[in-house]
C-alpha positions as CSV (number, residue, x, y, z in Angstrom):
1,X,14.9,22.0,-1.6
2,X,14.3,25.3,0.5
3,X,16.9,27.3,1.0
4,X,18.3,27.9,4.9
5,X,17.2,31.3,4.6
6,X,17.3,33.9,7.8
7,X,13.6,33.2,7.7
8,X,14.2,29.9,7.7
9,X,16.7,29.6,11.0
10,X,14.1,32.0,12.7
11,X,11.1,29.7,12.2
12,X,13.1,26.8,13.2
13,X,13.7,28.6,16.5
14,X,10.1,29.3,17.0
15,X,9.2,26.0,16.1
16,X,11.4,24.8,19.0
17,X,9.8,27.6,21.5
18,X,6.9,26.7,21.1
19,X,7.7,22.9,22.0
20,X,9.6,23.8,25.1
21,X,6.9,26.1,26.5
22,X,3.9,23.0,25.3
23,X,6.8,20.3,27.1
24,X,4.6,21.0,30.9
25,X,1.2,19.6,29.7
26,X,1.9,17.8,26.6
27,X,3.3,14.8,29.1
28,X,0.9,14.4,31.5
29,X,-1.8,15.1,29.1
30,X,-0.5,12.1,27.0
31,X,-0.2,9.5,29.6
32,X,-4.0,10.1,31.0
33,X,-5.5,9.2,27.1
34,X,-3.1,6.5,27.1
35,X,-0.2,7.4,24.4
36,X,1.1,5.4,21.8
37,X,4.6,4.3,22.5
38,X,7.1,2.6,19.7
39,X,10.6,1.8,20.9
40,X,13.9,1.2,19.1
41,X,14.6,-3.0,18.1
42,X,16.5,-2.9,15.1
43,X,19.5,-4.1,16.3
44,X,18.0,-6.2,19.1
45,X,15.7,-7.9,15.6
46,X,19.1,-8.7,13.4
47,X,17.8,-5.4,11.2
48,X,21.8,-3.9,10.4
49,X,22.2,-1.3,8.1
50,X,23.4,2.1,7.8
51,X,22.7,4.7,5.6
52,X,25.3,7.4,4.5
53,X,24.2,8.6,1.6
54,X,21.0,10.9,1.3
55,X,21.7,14.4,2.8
56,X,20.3,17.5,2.7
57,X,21.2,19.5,-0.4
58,X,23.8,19.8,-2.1
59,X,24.0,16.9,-4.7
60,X,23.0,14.4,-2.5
61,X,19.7,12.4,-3.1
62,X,17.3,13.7,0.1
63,X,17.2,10.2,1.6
64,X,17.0,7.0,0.3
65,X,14.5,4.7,0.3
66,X,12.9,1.4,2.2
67,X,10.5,-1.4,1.4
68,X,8.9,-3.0,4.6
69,X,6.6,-5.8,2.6
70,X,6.6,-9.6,2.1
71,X,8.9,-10.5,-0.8
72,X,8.6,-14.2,-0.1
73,X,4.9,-14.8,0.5
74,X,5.5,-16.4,3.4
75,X,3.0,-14.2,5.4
76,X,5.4,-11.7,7.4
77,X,7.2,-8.1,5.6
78,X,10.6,-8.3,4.9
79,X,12.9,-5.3,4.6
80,X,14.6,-4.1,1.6
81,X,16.8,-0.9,2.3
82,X,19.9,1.3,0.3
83,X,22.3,4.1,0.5
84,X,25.1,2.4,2.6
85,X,28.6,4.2,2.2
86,X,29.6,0.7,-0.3
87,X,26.5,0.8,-2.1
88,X,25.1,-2.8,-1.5
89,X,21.1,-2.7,-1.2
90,X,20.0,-4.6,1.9
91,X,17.7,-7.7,1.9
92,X,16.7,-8.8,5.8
93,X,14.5,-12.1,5.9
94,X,11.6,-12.1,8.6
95,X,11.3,-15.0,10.4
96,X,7.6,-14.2,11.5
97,X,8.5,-13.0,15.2
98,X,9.6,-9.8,13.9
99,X,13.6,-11.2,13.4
100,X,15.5,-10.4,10.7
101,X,18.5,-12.7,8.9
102,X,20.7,-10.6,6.6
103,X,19.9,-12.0,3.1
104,X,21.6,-9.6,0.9
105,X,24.9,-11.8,-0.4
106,X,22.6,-14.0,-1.4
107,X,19.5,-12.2,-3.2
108,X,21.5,-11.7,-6.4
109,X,21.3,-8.0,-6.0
110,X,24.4,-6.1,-7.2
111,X,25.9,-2.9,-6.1
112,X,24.2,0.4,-7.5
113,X,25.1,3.5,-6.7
114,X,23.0,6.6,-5.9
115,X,19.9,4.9,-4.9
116,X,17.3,6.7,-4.4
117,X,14.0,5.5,-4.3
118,X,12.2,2.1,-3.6
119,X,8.8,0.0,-4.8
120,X,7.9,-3.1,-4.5
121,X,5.3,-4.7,-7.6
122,X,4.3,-7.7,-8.9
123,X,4.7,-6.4,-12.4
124,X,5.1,-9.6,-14.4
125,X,2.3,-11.0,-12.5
126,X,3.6,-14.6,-11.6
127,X,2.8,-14.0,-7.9
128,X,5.7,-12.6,-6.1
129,X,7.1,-8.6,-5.1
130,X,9.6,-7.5,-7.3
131,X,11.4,-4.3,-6.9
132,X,12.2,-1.1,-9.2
133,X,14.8,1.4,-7.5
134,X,15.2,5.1,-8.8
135,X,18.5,6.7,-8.9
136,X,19.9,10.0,-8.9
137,X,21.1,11.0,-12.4
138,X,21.8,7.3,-13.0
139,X,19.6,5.0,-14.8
140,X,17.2,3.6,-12.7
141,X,16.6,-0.2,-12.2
142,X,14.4,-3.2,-12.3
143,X,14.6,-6.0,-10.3
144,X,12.6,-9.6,-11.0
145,X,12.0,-11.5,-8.0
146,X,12.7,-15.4,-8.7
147,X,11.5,-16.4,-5.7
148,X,13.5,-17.6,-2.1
149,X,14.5,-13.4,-2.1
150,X,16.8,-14.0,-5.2
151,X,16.7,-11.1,-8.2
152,X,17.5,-10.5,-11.4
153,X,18.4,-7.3,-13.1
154,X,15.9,-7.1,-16.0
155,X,15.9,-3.3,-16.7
156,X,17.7,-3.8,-20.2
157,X,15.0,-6.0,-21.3
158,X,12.2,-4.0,-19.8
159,X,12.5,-1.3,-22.0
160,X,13.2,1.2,-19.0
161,X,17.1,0.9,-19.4
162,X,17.9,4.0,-20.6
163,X,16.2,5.8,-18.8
164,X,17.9,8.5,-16.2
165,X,16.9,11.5,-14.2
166,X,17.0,12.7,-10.6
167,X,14.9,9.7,-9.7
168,X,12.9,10.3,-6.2
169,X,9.6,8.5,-5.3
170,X,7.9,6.0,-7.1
171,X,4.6,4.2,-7.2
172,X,3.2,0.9,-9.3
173,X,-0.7,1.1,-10.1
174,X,-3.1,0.3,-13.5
175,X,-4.0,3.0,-14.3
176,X,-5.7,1.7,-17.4
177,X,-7.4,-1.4,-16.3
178,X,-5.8,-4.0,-18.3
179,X,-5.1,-5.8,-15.5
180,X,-0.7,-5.0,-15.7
181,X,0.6,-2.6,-13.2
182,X,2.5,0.5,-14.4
183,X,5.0,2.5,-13.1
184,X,5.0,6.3,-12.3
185,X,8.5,7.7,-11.6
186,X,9.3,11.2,-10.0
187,X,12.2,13.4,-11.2
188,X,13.2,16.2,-9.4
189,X,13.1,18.0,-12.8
190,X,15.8,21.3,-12.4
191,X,19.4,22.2,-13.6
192,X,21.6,19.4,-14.1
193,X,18.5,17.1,-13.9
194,X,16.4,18.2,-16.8
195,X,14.2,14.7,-17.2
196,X,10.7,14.9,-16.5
197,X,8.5,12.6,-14.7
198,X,7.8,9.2,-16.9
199,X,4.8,7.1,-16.7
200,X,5.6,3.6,-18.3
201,X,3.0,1.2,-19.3
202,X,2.9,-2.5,-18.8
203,X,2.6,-4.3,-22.0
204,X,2.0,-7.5,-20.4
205,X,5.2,-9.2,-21.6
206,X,8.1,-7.9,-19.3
207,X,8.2,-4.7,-21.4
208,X,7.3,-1.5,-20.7
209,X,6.7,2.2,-22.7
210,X,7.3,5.7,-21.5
211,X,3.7,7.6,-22.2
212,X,3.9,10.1,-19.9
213,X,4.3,12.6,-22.8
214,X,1.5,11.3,-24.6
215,X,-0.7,11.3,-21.4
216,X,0.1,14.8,-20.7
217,X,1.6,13.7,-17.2
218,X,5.4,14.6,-17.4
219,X,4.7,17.5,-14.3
220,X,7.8,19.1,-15.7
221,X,8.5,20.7,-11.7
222,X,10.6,19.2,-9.0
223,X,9.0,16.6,-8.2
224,X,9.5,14.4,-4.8
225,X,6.9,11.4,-4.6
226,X,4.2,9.9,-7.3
227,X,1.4,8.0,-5.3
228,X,-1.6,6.4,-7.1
229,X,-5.3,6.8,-5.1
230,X,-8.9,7.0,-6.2
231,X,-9.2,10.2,-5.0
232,X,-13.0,10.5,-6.3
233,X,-13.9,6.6,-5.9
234,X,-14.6,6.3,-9.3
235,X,-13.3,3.3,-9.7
236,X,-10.0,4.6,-11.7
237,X,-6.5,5.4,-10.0
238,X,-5.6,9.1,-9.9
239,X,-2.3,10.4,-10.0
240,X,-1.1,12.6,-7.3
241,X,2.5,14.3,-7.7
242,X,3.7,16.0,-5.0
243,X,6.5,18.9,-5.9
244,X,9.7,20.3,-4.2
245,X,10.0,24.3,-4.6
246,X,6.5,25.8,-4.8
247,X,6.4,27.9,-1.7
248,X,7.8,30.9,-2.7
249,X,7.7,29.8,-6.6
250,X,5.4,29.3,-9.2
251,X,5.4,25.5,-8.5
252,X,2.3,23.3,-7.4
253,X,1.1,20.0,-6.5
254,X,-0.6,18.4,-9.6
255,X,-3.4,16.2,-9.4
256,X,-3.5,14.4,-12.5
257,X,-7.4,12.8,-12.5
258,X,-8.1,9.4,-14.3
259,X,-10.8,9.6,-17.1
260,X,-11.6,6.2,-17.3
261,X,-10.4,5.5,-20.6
262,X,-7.0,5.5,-20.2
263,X,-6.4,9.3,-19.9
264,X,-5.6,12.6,-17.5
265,X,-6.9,15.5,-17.1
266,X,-4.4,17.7,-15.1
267,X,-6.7,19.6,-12.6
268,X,-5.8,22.8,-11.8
269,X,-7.8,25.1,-9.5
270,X,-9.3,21.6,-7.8
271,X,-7.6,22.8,-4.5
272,X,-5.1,19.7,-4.5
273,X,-2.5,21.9,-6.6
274,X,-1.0,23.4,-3.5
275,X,2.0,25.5,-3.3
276,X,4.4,23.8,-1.6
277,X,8.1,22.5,-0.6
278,X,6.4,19.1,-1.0
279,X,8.5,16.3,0.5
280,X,5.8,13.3,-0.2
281,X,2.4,12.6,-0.2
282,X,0.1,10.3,2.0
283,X,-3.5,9.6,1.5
284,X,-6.2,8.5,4.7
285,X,-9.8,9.2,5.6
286,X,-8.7,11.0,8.8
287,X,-12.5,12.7,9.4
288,X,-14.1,9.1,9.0
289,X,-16.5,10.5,6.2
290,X,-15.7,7.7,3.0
291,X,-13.3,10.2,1.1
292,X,-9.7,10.1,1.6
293,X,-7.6,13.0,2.5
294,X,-4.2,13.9,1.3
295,X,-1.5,14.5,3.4
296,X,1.5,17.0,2.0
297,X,5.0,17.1,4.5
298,X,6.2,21.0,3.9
299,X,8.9,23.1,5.2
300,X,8.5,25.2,8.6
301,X,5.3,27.2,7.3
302,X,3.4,23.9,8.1
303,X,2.2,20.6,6.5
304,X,-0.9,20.3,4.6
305,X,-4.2,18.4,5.3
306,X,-6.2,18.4,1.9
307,X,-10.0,17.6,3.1
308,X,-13.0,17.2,0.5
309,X,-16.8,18.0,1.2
310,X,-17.9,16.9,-2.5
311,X,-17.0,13.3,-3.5
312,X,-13.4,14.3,-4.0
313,X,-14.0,17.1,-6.7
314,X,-12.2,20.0,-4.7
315,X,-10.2,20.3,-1.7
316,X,-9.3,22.8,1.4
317,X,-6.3,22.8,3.7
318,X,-7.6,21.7,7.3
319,X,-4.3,21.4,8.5
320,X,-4.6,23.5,11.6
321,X,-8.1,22.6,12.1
322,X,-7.1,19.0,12.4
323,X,-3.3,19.9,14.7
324,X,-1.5,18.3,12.3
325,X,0.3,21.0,10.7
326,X,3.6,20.2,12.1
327,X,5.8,23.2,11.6
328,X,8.9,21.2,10.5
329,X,10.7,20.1,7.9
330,X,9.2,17.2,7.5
331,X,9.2,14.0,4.6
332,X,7.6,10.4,5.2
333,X,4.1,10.5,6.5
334,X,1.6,8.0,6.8
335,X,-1.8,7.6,8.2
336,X,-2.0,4.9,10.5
337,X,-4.0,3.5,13.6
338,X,-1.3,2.6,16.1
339,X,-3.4,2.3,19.4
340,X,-6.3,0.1,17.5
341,X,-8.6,2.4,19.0
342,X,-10.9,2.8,15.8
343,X,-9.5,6.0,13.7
344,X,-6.5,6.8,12.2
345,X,-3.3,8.9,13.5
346,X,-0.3,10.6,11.7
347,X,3.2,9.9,11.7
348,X,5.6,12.6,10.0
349,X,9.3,11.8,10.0
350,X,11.6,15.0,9.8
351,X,15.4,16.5,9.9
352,X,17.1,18.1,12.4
353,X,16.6,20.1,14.4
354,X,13.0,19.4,13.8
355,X,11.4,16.0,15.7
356,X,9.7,13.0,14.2
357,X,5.8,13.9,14.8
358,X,3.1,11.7,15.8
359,X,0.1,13.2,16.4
360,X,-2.7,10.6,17.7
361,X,-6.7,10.7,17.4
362,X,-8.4,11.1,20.2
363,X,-11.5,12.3,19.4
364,X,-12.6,15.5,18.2
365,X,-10.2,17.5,16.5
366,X,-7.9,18.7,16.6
367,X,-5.4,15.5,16.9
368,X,-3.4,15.5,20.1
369,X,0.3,16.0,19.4
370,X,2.4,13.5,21.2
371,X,5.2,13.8,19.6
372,X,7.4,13.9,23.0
373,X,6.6,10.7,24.3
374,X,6.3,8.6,20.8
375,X,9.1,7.3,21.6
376,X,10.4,7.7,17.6
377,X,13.2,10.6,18.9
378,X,15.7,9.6,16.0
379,X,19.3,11.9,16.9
380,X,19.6,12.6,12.8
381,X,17.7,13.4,9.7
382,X,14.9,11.0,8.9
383,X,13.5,10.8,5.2
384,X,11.7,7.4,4.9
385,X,9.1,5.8,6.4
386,X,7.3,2.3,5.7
387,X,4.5,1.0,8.1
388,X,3.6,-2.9,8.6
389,X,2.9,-5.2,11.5
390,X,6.8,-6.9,11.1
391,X,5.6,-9.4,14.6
392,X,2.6,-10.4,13.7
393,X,1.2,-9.3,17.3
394,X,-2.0,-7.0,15.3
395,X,-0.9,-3.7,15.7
396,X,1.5,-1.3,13.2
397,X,5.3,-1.0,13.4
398,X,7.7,1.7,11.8
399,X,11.1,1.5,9.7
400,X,12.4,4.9,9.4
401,X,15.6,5.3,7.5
402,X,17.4,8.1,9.2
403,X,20.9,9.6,7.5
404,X,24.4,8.2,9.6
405,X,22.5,5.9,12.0
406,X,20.9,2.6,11.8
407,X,17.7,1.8,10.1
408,X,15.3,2.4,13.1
409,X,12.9,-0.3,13.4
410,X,10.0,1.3,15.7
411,X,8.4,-1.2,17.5
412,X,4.8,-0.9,18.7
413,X,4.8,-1.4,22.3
414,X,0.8,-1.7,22.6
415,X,-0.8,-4.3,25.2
416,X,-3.1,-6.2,23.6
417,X,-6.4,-5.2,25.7
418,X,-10.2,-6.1,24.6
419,X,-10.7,-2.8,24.0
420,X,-8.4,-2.2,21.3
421,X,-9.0,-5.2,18.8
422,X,-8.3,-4.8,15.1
423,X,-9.0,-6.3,11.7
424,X,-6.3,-7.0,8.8
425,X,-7.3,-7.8,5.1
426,X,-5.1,-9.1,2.4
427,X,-6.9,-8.6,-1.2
428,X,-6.3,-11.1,-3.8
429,X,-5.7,-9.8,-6.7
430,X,-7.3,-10.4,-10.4
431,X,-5.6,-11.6,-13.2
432,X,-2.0,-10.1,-13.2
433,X,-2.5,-7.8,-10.7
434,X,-1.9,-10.4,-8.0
435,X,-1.4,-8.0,-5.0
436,X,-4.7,-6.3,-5.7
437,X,-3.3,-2.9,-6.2
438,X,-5.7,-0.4,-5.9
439,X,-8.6,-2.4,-4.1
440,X,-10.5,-0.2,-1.7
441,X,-12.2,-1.3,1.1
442,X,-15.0,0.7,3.6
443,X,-15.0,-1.7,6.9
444,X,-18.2,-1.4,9.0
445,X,-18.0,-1.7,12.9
446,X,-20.0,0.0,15.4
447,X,-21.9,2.9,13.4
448,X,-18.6,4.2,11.5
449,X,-17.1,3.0,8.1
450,X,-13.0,3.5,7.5
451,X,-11.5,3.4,4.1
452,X,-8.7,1.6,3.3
453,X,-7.1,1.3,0.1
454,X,-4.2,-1.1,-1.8
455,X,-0.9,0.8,-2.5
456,X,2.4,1.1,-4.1
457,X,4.3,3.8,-3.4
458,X,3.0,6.3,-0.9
459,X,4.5,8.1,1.6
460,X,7.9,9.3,0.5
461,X,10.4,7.0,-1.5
462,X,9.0,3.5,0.2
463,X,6.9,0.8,0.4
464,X,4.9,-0.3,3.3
465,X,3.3,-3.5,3.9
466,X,0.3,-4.3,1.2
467,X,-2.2,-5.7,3.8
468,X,-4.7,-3.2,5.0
469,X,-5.0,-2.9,8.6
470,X,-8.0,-1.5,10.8
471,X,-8.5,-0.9,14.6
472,X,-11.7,-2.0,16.0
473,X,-11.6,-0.7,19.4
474,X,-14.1,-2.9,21.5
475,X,-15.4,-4.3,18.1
476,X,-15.5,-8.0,17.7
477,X,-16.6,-8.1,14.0
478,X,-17.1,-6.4,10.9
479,X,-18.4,-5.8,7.6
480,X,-16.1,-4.8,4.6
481,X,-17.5,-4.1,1.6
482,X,-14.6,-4.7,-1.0
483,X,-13.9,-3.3,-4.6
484,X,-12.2,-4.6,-6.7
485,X,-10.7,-2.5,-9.6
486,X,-11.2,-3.5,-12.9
487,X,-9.0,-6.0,-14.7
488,X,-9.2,-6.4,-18.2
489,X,-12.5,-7.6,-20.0
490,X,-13.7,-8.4,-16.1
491,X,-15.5,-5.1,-14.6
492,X,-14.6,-3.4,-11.2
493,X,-16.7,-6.0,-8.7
494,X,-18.2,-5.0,-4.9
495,X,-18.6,-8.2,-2.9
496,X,-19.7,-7.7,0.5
497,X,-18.4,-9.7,3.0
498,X,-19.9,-9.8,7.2
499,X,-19.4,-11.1,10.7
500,X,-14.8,-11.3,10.3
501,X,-13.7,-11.8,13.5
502,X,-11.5,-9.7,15.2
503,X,-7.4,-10.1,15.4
504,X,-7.8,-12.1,12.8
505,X,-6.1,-11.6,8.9
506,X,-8.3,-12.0,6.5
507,X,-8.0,-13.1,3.0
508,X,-10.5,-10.9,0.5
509,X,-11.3,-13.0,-2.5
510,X,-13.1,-11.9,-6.0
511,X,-15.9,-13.3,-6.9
512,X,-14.0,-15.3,-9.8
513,X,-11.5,-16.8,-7.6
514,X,-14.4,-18.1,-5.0
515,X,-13.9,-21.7,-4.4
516,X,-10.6,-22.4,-6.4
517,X,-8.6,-23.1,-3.4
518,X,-5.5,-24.7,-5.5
519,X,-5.4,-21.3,-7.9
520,X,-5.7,-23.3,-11.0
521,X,-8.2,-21.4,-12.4
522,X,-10.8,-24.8,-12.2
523,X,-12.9,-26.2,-10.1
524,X,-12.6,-29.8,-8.9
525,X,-14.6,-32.3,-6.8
526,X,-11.6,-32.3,-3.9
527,X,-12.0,-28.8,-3.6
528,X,-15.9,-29.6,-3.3
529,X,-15.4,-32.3,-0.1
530,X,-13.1,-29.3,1.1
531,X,-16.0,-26.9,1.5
532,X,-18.0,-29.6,3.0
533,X,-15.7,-30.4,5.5
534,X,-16.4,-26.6,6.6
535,X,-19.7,-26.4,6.6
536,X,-20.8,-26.3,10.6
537,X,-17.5,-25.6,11.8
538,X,-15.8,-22.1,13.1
539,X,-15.7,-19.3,10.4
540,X,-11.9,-18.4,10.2
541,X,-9.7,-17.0,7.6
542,X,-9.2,-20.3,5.4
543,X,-13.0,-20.6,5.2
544,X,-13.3,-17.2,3.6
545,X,-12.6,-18.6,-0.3
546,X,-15.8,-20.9,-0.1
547,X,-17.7,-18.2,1.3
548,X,-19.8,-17.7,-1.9
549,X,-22.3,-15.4,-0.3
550,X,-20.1,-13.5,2.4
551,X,-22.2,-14.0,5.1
552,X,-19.2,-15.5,7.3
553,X,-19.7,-18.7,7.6
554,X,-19.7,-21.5,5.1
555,X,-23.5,-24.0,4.4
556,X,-25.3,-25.4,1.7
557,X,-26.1,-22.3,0.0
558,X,-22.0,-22.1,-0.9
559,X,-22.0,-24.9,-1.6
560,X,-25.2,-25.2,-3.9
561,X,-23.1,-22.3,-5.4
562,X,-20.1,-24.4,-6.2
563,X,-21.7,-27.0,-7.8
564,X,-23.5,-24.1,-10.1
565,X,-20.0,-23.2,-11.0
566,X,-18.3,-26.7,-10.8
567,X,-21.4,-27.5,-13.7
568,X,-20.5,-24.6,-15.7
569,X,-18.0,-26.4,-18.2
570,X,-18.2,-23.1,-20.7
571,X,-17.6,-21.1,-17.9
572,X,-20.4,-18.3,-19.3
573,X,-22.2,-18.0,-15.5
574,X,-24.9,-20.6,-16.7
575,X,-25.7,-24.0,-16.7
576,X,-27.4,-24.9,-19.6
577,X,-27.8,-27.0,-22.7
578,X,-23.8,-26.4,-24.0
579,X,-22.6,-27.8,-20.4
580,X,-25.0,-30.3,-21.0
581,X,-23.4,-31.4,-24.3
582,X,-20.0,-31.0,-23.4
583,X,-20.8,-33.9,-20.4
584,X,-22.6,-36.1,-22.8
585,X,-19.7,-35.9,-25.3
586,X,-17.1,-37.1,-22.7
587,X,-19.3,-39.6,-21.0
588,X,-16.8,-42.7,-20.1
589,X,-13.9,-39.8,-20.0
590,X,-11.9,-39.1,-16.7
591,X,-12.7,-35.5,-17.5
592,X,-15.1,-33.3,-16.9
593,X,-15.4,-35.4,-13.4
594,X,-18.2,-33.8,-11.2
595,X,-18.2,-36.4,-8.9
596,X,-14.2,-37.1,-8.2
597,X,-14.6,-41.1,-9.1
598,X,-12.6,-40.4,-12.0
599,X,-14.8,-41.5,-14.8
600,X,-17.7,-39.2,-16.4
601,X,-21.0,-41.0,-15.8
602,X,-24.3,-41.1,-14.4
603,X,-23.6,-38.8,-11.0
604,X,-21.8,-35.9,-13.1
605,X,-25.2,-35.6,-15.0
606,X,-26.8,-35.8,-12.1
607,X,-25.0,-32.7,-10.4
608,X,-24.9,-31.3,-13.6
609,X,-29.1,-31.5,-13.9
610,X,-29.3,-30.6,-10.3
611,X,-27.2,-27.2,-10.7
612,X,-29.4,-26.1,-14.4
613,X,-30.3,-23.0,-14.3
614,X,-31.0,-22.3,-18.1
């Protein structure tokens, strides 16, 4: 990390001038655009847990990580933490209020020291979060989830045993469209640490393979954080590595972009290969334009926004432009929109003597900085950050892991007020990429579109919450057009889906998925007298998987599309002479049954004649 130079000390001091002499009409200022206020529950919420290990410099592992995300699919983020003084990594169950139980005698976790950093994946694709942690010159770790928050230590068997290095952040995406999430791991590559960065590949049978060397991706600098994004919206997951040590060396920020085919080009001269002290990354489309910016925590000299004019091809620094250069020593960032007025602010966490900055979007830039009145003040050095609504109450709360306190659990202290509604969307995934990792979404409300995308692994070391969340401001409805990434022989899709309520979660379904409300993969009768039952009635989030059109609201023209795709026995998106057939040859059969009387007769070829579209 940067060196506590003269320099150093004396910019720190400025830094703090500067704040003092701002202190008179940053306040008041704040409190007439109505600030943003988080406050302190983690004890008061059953959230325990102390982290010791961490610190700055030296041989210690520059904070260790948290995962604020639902590992038990019960609809509400749990909270996975580590670096206590005995080494046990912390499992707190959510209750759905925003309580936590203590789980972690019982998850089947054992003790591992050096922890570092933290993801949360479904990599064997059977539904559920599990967890890969990266150590600090210790072999890093993979851990299944088997349901009820209980794990299993698979790394031996997942190929990634033997794998060591001065693990830091960490990030799951497919990067090649099979459908299997990889894993990109960062490795503060220097001295004593001499690993490079790996890049392992799902094979799609619990296994994975190191091809970061083959790819051309190893980085081979210090690096802090991988995050996957489609920086160009190309429909492919780019790799973004942010690196420790380039300030005053010859050390940048690689952006590694996806060609479509399976392989990188590392793009140098793009504008995203900074020189930096790079403690993270964190990706957002701050300006409201369609193309994500990158966000790049830095020492004193000042944080980094990367903006692009051209589709995502090349990139300035509008850092001061936007105020939210920072001048600290700052790590976790993320883009969020914490009063739910419509556009997106910025948290940075930082160490002493430097604050925890929020800096909130109040129109034209630049951003206003209230970091004085957050209310996120945390008395020691804060690393990691992971973002997620833990009540359930519609607006974004903040777990910040901060070295010899408590976990700090900041919780949003917004009134809920007409004018600040907002809109949450879970993807469903495709194939084995259940959680829909890298599934972009532009949400349409009142003559503005914001991007959102699926992610795992941002910010620095953590994982926040996978369901996308927009502020609407006096907005009661809007239109998301949704892409789904490719997976496998099926191509990336764009459904369009209008008229979703406000303060509302809502599910976001393929177009293969439509109508198989049991997840079998089939299409039954029952299902059918579901949608039927809906047609008429209030358009809410259970109605959204018969929504065959996305029009918000379910009628006979979904369900004249179900029984098109209830009639398609070959499942080849036609009914036609080979459905036909396979009726006629299982006539007296319970099976295909169109009709749900459990006998193939007269009415399935009915339905089945009334759905041709040969």
């Amino acid at each position: 990390m940067f060196e506590q130079s003269l320099w150093w000390r004396m910019r720190s001091l400025r830094t703090i001038l500067v704040m003092a002499v701002a202190l008179p009409w940053a306040i008041p200022l704040s409190h007439a655009r109505g600030q943003t206020t988080f406050q302190d529950e983690a004890i008061a919420r059953g959230l325990a847990y102390l982290p010791s290990q961490g610190g700055f410099g030296g041989t210690g592992q520059f904070g260790c990580g948290v995962v604020l995300a639902d590992l038990d699919n019960d609809g509400d983020p749990d909270i996975v933490a580590c670096g206590n003084a005995v080494n046990t990594i912390g499992v707190f169950a959510n209750d759905g209020t925003g309580h936590f139980t203590d789980v972690s005698a019982a998850s089947g976790i054992g003790v591992y020291a050096k922890p570092s950093g933290l993801v949360a994946g479904d990599y064997d694709g059977d539904g559920d979060l599990d967890l890969f942690l990266s150590r600090w010159i210790a072999a890093h770790v993979l851990l299944r989830n088997d349901g009820n928050l209980h794990f299993t230590d698979v790394t031996a068997a997942s190929g990634i045993g033997g794998a060591t290095g001065a693990g830091t952040g960490c990030a799951f995406g497919d990067f090649d469209g099979d459908g299997w999430i990889d894993l990109a791991v960062a490795n503060r590559t220097a001295g004593a640490a001499p690993a490079p960065n790996a890049l392992y590949r799902n094979q799609g049978d619990g296994t994975f393979v190191d091809v970061a060397a083959a790819l051309g991706v190893t980085n081979g600098f210090p690096a802090f954080q991988c995050s996957w994004f489609d920086i160009d919206r190309d429909d492919d997951l780019d790799l973004y590595v942010g690196n420790d040590k380039g300030a005053f060396n010859p050390r940048w920020n690689r952006l590694y972009r996806n060609q479509g085919d399976g392989t990188f080009v590392d793009d140098v001269g793009c504008g995203a290969d900074v020189h930096a002290d790079a403690m993270g990354n964190a990706v957002g489309d701050l300006d409201l334009d369609g193309w994500p910016e990158i966000y790049v925590p830095n020492i004193p000299a000042g944080n980094l926004l990367l903006r692009s004019d051209d589709g995502g091809a090349t990139f300035v620094d509008v850092a001061a432009e936007a105020g939210v250069a920072g001048y600290g020593l700052c790590w976790g960032s993320a883009f969020l929109d914490g009063d739910n007025d419509g556009d997106l602010d910025l948290v940075s966490v930082g160490i002493n003597p430097f604050p925890n900055f929020y800096f909130e979007n109040v129109g034209p830039w630049p951003l206003a900085d209230h970091t004085l009145g957050a209310g996120l003040a945390a008395p020691a050095d804060s690393y990691c950050l992971a973002v997620g609504d833990i009540d359930n109450d519609g607006d974004k709360d903040l777990l910040v892991q901060s070295r010899l306190q408590n976990l700090k659990l900041f919780v949003n202290q917004a009134i809920a007020s007409p004018a600040r509604r907002w809109l949450q969307l879970e993807a469903k995934g495709r194939g084995a990429n259940t959680f829909g990792i890298g599934t972009t979404v532009d949400v349409a409300f009142a003559g503005m579109s914001h991007w959102r995308q699926v992610a795992a692994g941002t910010a620095y070391k953590s994982q926040s919450s996978y369901v996308m969340h927009v502020g609407l401001g006096a907005a009661e409805a809007a239109t998301v057009t949704v892409r789904f990434p490719r997976a496998g022989e099926r191509p990336a899709e764009t459904r369009v889906v209008a008229n979703l309520a406000a303060n509302r979660r809502w599910p976001l379904w393929p177009t293969e998925r439509l109508g198989d409300a049991d997840g079998d993969g089939a299409w039954s009768a029952p299902e059918r007298s579901a949608l039927q039952a809906l047609i008429g009635q209030p358009f809410e989030p259970p109605c959204a998987i018969y929504d065959f059109d996305g029009d918000g609201d379910v009628d006979r023209a979904d369900d004249d599309a179900f029984v098109r795709r209830l009639s398609d026995l070959d499942h080849d998106g036609i009914v036609g002479p080979r459905d036909l057939a396979s009726l006629l040859g299982a006539w007296g059969d319970r099976s295909p049954d169109l009709d749900g009387d459990r006998v193939v007769g007269e009415s399935d070829l009915a339905i089945l004649l009334g759905a041709w579209t040969d």
